[in-house]
C-alpha positions in Angstrom: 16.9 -8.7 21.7 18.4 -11.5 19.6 21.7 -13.2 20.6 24.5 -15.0 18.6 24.5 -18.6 19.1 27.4 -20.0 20.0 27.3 -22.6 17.5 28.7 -22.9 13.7 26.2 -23.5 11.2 28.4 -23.9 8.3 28.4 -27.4 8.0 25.1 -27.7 7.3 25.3 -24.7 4.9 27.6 -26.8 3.2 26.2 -29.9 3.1 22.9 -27.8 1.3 25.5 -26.3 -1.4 26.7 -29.8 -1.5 24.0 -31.2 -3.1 24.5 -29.3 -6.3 28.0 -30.5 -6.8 29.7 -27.5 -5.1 33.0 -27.5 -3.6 33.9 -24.9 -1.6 37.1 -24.4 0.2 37.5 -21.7 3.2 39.3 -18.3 2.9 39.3 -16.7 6.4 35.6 -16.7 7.0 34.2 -17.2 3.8 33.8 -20.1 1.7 34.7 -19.7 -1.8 33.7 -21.9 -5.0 36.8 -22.2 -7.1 38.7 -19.5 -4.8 36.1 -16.9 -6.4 33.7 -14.4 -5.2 31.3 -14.5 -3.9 32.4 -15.9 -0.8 29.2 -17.5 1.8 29.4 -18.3 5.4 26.0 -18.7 8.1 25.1 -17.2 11.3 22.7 -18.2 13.7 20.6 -15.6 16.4 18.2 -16.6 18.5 15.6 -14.3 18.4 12.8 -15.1 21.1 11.9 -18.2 23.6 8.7 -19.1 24.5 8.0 -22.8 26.7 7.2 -24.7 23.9 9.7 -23.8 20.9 12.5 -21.1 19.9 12.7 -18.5 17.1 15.8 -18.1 15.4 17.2 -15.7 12.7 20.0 -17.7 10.0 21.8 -15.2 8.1 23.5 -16.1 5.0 26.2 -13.6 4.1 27.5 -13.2 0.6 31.2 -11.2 0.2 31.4 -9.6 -3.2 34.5 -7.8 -4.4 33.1 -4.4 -3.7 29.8 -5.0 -1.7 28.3 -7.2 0.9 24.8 -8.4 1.4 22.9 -10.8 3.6 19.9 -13.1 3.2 17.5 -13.7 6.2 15.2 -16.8 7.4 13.3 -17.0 10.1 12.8 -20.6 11.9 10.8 -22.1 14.7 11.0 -25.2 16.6 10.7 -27.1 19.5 14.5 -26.5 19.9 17.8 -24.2 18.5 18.5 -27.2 16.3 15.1 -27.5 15.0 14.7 -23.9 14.6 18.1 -23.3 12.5 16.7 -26.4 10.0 13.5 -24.5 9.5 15.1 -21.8 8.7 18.1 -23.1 6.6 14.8 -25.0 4.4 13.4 -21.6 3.6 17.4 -20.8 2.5 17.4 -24.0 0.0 14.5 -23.6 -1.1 13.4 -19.7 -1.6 17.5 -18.4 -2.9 20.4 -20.9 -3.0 19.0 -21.8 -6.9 19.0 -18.1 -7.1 22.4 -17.8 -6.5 23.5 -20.6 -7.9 22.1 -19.2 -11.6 23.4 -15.8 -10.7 27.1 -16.8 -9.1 28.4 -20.8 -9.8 28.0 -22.2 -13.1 29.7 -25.3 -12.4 27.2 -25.9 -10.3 24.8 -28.9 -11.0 21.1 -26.5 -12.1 17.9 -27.7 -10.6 14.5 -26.7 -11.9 13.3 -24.5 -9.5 11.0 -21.7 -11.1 14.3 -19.2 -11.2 13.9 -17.1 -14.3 16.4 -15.2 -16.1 16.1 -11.9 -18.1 17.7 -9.3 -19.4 17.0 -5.2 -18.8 18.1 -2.5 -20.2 18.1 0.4 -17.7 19.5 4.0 -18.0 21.2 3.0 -21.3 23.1 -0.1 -19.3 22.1 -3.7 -20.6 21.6 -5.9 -17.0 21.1 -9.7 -16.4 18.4 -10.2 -13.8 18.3 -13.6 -12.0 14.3 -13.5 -10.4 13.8 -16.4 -7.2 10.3 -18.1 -7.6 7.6 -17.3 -5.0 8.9 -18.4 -1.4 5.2 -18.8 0.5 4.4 -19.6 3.7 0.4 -19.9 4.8 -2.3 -21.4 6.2 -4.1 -20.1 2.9 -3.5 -20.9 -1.0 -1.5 -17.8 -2.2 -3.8 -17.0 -4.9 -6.0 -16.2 -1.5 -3.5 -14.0 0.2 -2.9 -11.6 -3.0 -5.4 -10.8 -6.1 -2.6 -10.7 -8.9 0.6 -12.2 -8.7 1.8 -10.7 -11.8 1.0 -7.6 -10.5 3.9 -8.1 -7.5 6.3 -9.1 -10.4 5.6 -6.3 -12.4 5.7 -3.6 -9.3 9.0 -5.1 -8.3 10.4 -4.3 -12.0 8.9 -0.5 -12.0 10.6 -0.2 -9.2 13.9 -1.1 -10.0 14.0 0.2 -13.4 13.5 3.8 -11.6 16.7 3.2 -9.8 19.8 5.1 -10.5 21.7 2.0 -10.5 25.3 2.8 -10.0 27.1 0.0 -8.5 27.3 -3.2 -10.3 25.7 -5.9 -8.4 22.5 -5.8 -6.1 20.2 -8.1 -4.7 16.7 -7.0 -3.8 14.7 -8.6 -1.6 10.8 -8.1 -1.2 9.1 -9.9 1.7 5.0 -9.4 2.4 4.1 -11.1 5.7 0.4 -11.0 7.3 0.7 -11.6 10.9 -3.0 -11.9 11.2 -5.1 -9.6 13.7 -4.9 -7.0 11.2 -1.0 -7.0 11.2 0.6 -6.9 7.5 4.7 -5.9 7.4 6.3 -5.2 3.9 9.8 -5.3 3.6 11.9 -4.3 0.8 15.9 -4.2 0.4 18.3 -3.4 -2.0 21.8 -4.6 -0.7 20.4 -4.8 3.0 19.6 -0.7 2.5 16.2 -0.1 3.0 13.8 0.4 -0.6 11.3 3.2 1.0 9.8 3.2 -2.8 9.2 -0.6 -3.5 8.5 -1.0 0.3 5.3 1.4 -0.2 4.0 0.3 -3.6 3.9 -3.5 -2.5 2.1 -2.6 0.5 -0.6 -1.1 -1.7 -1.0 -4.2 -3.7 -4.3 -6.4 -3.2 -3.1 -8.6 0.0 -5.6 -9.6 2.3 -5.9 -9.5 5.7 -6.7 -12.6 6.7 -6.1 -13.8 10.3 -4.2 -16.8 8.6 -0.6 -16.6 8.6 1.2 -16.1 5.6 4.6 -14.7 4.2 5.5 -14.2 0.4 8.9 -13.9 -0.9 10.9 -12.8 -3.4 14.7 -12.3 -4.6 16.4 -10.6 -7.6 19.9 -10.6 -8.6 21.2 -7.8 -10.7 24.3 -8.0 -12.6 25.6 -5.7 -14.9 26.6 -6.7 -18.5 29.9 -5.2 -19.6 30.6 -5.0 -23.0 33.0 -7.1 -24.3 36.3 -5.4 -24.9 
């Protein structure tokens, strides 16, 4: 059962969103770029403890004007603080250029694999902001899965079969070997469950390796409204 630590863990979200030349000033509980949505703000759970190190869970909650969603990481270490800066690393490095390019373009841009894109999907014209690969593993990746591309282009299918009817989502897709024959696929779309993506990644060509390894991915969907 995980419990809320007692400690804030905003300054050091900060200090990451910092680095790009962000200034953010604090609504409530939210921090706001520019007093403008989205709003951010971190939590910290601990999730297990063993004798030698902790396992904590650092959400990173985005406010939107009409929608919410939250980004996970798992850490480790020999101690809450280590653990929480394992886990805030995965944060700078596998989605805060994501939302940067999606959300703050005052914000100072760091090559960092993010791509960009637009779709057109059930007649509406969409800008997709796509993460680069976030992987963890004892193994080079092009040892845990066959195709890459493949992953890409099954996360696209997917989404381009969605009714889409809200403006903004972010999808997450997350492919973890635990090793011992254990393989968990997660896929979300604005923290709701994506039963269809979920099943089709899982039938990609990952391989069970007893080697730990995790591969991440997220995409941010915005609408394009035509000018008026």
């Amino acid at each position: 059962m995980s419990t809320l630590l007692d400690i804030d863990i905003n300054e050091q979200l900060l200090e990451i969103l910092g680095q790009f030349d962000l200034q953010l000033e604090k609504l409530e509980d939210y921090y706001f770029v520019n007093g403008l949505f989205p709003g951010i703000a971190a939590q910290a759970f601990e999730m297990e403890r063993f004798e030698d190190f902790v396992v904590v869970q650092v959400d990173i909650h985005l406010l939107l004007p009409n929608n919410h969603f939250v980004e996970s990481f798992v850490g480790q270490g020999s101690s809450v603080e280590e653990a929480v800066a394992d886990a805030l690393e995965q944060f700078e490095v596998n989605a805060v250029h994501t939302l940067i390019m999606a959300f703050w373009d005052d914000a100072r841009h760091v090559e960092n694999g993010i791509g960009t894109d637009i779709w057109e999907i059930n007649g509406e014209r969409w800008q997709a902001v796509i993460s680069n690969y976030g992987y963890r593993g004892e193994i080079p990746i092009d040892e845990a899965i066959n195709d890459l591309d493949r992953l890409y282009d099954t996360i696209v299918e997917q989404i381009h079969a969605l009714p889409l009817e809200e403006d903004i989502y972010a999808i997450r897709t997350v492919q973890t070997n635990i090793g011992n024959g254990k393989m968990v696929t997660e896929a979300l779309i604005n923290n709701e469950e994506f039963s269809e993506l979920e099943k089709a990644v899982s039938n990609l060509g990952w391989q069970p390796t007893e080697e730990y390894y995790t591969v991440r991915n997220l995409i941010i969907l915005m609408k394009l409204h035509p000018e008026a």
